[in-house]
N, C-alpha and C positions, 0 to 999 in steps of 0.2 A: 547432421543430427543435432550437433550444438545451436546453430543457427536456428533451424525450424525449434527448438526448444525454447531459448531464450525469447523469438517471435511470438509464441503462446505464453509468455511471461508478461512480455509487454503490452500485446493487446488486454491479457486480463488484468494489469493495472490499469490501462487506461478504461476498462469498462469500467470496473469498479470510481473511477474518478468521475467519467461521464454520468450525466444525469438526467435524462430526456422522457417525460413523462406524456402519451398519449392519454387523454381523459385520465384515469388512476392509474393505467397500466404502465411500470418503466418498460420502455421497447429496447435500453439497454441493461441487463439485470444484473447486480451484484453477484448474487450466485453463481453466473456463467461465469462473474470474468475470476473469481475465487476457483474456478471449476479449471479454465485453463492457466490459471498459477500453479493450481496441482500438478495439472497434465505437463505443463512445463518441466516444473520441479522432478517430477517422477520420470521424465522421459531421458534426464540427463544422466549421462554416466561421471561418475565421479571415484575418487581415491577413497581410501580410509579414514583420512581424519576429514573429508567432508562430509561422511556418510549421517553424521549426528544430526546435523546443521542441516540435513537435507529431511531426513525424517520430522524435524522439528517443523519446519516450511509444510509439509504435507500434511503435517497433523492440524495443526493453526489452517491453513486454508480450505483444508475441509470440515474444520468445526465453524469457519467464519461462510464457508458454502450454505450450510443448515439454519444457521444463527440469523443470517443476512435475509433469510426470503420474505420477513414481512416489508421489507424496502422493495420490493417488487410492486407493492399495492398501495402503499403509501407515499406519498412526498415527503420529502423533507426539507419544509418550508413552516415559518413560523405560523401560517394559517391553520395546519393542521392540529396544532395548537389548543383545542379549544378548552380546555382547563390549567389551570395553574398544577392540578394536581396529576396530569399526565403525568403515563409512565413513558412517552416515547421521548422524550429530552435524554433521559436516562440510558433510555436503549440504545440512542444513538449516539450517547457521549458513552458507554459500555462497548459499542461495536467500534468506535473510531477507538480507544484504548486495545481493542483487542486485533485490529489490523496495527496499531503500532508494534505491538508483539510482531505481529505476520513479520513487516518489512525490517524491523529490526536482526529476523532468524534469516531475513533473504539476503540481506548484508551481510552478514555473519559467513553465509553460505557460499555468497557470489565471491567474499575474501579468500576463503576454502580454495573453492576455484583457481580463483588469478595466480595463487600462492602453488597449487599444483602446473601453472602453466609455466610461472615460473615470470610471469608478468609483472612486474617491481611498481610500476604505473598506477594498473588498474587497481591492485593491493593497494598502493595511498591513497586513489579516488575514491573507492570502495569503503574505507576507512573511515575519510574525513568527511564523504558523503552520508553517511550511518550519522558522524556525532555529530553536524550540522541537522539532519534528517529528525532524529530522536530529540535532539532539544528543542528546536525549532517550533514541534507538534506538541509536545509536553510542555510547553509556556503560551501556546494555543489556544489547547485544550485546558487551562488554568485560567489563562483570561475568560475564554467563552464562559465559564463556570462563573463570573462574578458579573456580566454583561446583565442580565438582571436587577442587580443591583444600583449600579450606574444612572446618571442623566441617561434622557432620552441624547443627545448633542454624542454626551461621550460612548455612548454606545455604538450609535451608530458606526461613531469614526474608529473604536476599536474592532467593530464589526470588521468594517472596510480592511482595515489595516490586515486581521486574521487571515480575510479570503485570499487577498494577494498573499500574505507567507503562506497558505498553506498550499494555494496552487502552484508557485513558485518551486515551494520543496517538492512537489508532485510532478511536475514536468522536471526536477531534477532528477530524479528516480528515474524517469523512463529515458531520459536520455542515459543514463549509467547503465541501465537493462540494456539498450539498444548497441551501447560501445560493446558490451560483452558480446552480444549476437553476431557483433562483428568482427571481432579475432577471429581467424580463421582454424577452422577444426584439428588441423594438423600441427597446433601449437599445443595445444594440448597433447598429442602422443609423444611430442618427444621426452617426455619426464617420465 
């Protein structure tokens, strides 16, 4: 149960990451993959003091389920673009602020976890994975915000620089989901 749980964690961070647009339609949709971080989240059993951290994860992935479906029909690519005074820059430096919330409560949660299994490890990777994770994106998301401003030259190259840290921190996340998927479930009962 653990396994197939945290496996619906991962796949729905990796949808959410993916980004593959036929014509307007993404053929892989934010929504789904918020839909099985839910499912994930909801399917695990957990102790007391992770029950908080576990509700917090379900509440955030199903407001970012609702929140997300105009990225279903839209790109998000600077073409789409076509006024200064769009409000989609906003929405999607709004939605990426509000998935840093999400993985922030799923860190939080996944530490819950390790810390009931009694797992000393995953507890500091979890940990140091989180403030690497949240800083990382929050000086990201600060640069992106002045990219405007900037030379064409320096933009681009803080462009560049952003995509690799933030895929970088993203393929870190699924690997730390996937370590968890693999402890074995009977580590968990003996606590």
């Amino acid at each position: 149960m653990m396994q197939s749980s945290f496996r619906k964690i991962f796949w729905g961070l990796l949808l959410i990451l993916l980004e593959i647009h036929i014509v307007v339609i993404d053929i892989l949709p934010d929504p789904l993959g918020y839909f099985l971080v839910f499912s994930g989240v909801s399917a695990l059993e957990v102790e007391k003091n992770a029950l908080g951290d576990r509700y917090k994860v379900k509440t955030m992935a199903l407001a970012l389920l609702f929140i997300s479906i105009p990225t279903i029909f839209v790109q998000n690519t600077p073409d789409e673009v076509v006024s200064p005074y769009s409000i989609w820059p906003t929405y999607m430096t709004g939605l990426g602020i509000l998935k840093l919330v999400l993985v922030f409560y799923l860190l939080k949660f996944m530490t819950g976890i390790a810390q009931e299994w009694g797992e000393a490890e995953l507890v500091k990777r979890a940990e140091q994975t989180g403030k690497v994770y949240i800083t990382a994106t929050l000086i990201v998301i600060l640069i992106q915000s002045f990219l405007v401003n900037l030379a064409e030259g320096w933009a681009t190259g803080l462009s560049v620089v952003t995509i690799i840290v933030s895929l970088i921190m993203e393929v870190t996340l699924l690997i730390l989901v996937h370590k968890f998927g693999k402890v074995p479930p009977d580590t968990g009962q003996a606590n």
